[in-house]
N, C-alpha and C positions, 0 to 999 in steps of 0.2 A: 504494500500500500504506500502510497505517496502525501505525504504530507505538504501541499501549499502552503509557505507562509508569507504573508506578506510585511513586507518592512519600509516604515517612511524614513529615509533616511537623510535628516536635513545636514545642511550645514558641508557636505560631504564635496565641494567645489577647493576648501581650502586644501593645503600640502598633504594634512597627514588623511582627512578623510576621504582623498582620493588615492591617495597612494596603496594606504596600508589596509583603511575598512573596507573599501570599494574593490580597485582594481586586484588586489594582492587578495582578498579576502572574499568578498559576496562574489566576486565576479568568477573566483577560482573555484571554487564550492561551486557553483553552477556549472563549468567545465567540466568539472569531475565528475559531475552526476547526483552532486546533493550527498547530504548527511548521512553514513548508515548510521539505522540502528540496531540493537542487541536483537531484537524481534525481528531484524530484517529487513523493516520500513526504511522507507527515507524521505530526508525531509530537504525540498525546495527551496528556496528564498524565493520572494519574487520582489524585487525592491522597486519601488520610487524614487527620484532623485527630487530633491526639494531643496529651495534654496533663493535669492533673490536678487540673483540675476539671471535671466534666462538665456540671455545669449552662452554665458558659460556654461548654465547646465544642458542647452543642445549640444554646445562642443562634449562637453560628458559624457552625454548620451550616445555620440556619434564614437567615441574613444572608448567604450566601454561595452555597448552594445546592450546596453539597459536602454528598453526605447522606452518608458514612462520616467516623464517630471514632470514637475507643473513648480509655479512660484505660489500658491495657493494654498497653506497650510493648512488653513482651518476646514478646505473641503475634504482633505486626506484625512484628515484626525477623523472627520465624519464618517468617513467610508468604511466601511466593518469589513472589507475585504485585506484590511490590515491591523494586523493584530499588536508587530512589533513598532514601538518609533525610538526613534536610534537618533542621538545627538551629538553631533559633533563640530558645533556651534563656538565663537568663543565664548569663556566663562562668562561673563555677564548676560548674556541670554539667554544658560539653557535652563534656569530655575522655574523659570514662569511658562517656557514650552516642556518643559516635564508636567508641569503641573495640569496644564493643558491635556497633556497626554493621558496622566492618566484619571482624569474627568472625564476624559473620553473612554475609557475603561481599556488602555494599550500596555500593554510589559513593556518595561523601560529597559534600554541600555542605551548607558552613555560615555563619553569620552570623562577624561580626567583634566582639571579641580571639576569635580561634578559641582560647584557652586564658590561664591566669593566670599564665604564665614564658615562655619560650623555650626553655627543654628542655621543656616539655610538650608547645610545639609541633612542634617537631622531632619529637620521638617522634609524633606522630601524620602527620606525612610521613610518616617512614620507617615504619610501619607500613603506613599505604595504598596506598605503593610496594610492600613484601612481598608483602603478601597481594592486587596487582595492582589494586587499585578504583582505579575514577579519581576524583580529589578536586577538590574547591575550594574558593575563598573571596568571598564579597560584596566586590565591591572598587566599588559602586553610582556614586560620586561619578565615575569615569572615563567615563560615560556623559552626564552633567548636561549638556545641551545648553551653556551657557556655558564649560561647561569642553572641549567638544568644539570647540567653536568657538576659541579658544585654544589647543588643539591646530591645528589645521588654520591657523591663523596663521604657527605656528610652523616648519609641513614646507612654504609657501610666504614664508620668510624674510623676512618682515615685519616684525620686530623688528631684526634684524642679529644682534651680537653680546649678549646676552640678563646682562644688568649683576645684576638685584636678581628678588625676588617675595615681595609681600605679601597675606597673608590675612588678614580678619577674620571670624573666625566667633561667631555666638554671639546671645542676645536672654538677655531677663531671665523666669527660672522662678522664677514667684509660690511663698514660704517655706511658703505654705499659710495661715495666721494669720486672714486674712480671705477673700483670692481664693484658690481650690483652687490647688495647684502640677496645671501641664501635664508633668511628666516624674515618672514612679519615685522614689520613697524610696529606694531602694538605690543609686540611679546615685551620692548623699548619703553613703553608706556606708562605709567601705575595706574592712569584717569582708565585706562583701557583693559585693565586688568592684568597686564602684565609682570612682568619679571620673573627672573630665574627660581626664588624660592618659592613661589606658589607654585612654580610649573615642577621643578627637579621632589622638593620633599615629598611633593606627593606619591612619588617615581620611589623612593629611601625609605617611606614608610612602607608601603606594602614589601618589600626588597625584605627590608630587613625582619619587617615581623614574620614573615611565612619562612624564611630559611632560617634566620638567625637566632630569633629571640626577639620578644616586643619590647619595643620602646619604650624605655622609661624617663627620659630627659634629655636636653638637647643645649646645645652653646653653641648660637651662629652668629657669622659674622654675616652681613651682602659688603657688594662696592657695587657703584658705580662707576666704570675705569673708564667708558667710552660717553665721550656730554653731548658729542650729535651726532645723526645718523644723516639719512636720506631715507626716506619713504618711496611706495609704491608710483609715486607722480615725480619723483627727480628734487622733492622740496625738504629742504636740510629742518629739522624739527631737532626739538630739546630732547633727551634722554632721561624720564622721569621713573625710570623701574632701575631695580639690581639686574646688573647683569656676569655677575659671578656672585657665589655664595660657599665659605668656609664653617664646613657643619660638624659637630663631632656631637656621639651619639651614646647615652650607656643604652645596655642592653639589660634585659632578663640574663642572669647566667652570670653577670658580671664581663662581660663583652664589652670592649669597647669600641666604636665604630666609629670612622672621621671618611667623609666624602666631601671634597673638593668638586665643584661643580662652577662651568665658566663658559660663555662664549664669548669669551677674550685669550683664552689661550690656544697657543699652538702646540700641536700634537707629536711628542716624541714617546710617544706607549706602541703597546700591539692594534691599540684598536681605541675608538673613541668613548668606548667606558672600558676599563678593565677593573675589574674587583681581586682587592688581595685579602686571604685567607691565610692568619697564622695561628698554628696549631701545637700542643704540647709533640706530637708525632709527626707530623708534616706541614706542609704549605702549600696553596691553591692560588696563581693569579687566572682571571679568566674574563674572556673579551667576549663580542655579544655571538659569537659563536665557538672560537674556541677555548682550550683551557689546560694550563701546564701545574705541572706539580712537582714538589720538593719532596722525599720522604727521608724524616730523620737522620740513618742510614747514607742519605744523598749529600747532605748539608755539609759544604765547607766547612772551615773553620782560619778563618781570616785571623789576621793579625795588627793594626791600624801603623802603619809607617808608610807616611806620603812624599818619603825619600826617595822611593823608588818605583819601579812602573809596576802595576798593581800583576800581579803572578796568578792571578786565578781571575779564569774565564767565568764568571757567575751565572751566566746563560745554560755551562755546559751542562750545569748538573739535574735540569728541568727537564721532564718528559711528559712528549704531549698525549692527553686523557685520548684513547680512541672512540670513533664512532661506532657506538653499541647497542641505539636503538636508532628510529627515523626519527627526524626533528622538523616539523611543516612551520610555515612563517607564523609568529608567536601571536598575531593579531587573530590571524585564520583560525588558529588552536583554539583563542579565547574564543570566537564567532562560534564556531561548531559544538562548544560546551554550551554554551547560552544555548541555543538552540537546539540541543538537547533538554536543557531544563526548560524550556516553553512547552516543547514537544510532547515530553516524555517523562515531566517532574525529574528528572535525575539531576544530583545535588549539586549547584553553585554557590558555594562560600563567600564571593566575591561579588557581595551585594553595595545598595547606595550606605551600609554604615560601615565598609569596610570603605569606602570610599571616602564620606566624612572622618576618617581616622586619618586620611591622607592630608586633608585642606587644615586638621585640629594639629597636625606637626608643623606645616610649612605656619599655621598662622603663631605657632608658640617658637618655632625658628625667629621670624620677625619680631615677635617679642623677647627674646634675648635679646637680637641684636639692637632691639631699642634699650633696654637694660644693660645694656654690657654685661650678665650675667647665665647661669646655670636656670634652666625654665624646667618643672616637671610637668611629664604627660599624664594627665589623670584618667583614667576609663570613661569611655564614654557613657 
């Protein structure tokens, strides 16, 4: 049996919701033939492209081969031929079109900061709980082959007792001046909601609670390194958001966690997030798909004289984790688990209050760093 479902999917003209929910995701899941299930069933998508321009969403349409859009939101919410609506809007918009949604009686899933406070987000829990939809939230990066591979380090005790984790995230977005900037004028914003810690903590809380240990307090610093950009029109504008943020993080476990997070720096890692893992028995660094390891056994043992030319290769002793199971693009992954729990009730964790746990770090990140202090994370 074949499950239709239909999905409004607004907002999805911008970078990531064409790239990663669309073309990478809804679009690939239709190639392949749709979702199996354990029963045998499978399930459909059939999306809508919503959005408010339509010149771009016919180019969408025409680049993706989804031939329904409309700019018409409020006649798609009406329509019961769509059950899912799917947001990936900027944050300041998608609180009152969830809300919308589901008034209209639709299962939510949306992109992340699912909203601009933490009682926003709440309220939109507890709403989706009331009125019984089931919800979620993009939590993508727990999929990234490197970080799954790190997980599975971890539930075969490879580590030991698991000491420190470092991340670095981030590469340098060109201010526009000469080379176009690769990311949004608004992300540059605060009026617009942007900046790096609303955008990254939210990415660091789900990270860390699901592999590491929940969060228990945070000391961030932001900057603003870059004061003006260029925008989408060639017009040089102020830089009113963080656009690097220095986090460190305790954990449950006694964990201590520091991510470095920047689109001001340039990139001399493996890859543009790499996470390191130090461990009473090994060490784990790992990029968004692959992942090297140190075990005990492996470990140098240096000596500190900058007399002379350093005598150990520190690369040599890393071997890299092989591939051991399939790993599908981490967006897709999330998409086909939602749409198994619409389908087929089977369990999604990764609701709007794990979601709210995201926006309750980045907003107590910015209250250190208006403190100059140690901020703790209380339960929601």
């Amino acid at each position: 049996m074949e499950h239709k479902v239909g999905i409004i999917m607004n907002g999805v003209t911008g970078r990531m919701g064409t790239n990663q929910h669309l073309m990478r995701s809804i679009v690939e899941i239709i190639k392949q033939g749709g979702v199996k299930l354990a029963n045998g069933d499978t399930i459909m998508p059939d999306p809508v492209l919503v959005g408010r321009n339509e010149a771009k969403l016919q180019a969408l349409s025409k680049k993706s081969g989804v031939e329904k859009y409309t700019t018409d939101l409020d006649a798609v919410m009406q329509d019961s031929q769509y059950s899912i609506y799917f947001d990936a809007q900027t944050t300041g918009r998608r609180a009152d079109a969830v809300k919308q949604a589901v008034k209209a009686g639709k299962h939510v899933y949306c992109e992340k900061p699912v909203a601009v406070d933490t009682a926003t987000a709440l309220e939109l829990y507890d709403i989706c709980n009331k009125a019984g939809v089931k919800n979620g939230v993009v939590q993508d990066k727990l999929w990234l082959p490197g970080l799954r591979k790190l997980k599975r380090l971890i539930e075969n005790d490879f580590f030991g007792e698991i000491l420190s984790v470092r991340g670095e995230f981030g590469y340098w977005v060109f201010e526009g001046h000469t080379v176009p900037a690769q990311r949004p004028s608004w992300n540059y914003r605060k009026e617009d909601d942007g900046g790096i810690i609303v955008d990254m903590l939210c990415h660091w809380r789900y990270v860390l609670d699901n592999i590491f240990g929940k969060v228990k307090a945070v000391s961030c610093t932001g900057a603003t390194h870059i004061k003006e950009r260029v925008d989408e029109q060639g017009k040089p504008y102020t830089c009113t958001a963080d656009d690097a943020a220095y986090a460190t993080f305790e954990l449950e476990g006694d964990i201590i966690a520091h991510f470095n997070s920047s689109w001001t720096v340039r990139v001399r890692r493996d890859d543009l997030l790499t996470v390191q893992v130090d461990g009473t028995k090994g060490s784990a660094v790992a990029g968004l798909r692959e992942c090297y390891i140190q075990h005990y056994g492996n470990t140098p043992k240096p000596v500190w004289n900058p007399d002379i030319v350093q005598p150990i290769d520190f690369y040599e002793g890393w071997s890299k984790v092989p591939e051991q199971e399939p790993m599908d693009n981490a967006f897709k992954v999330q998409w086909e688990l939602f749409l198994k729990h619409v389908v087929a009730d089977e369990p999604f964790p990764w609701d709007m209050k794990a979601g709210a746990r995201g926006v309750q770090l980045a907003e107590k990140g910015l209250e250190s760093w208006a403190k100059r202090a140690w901020v703790d994370i209380p339960e929601l």
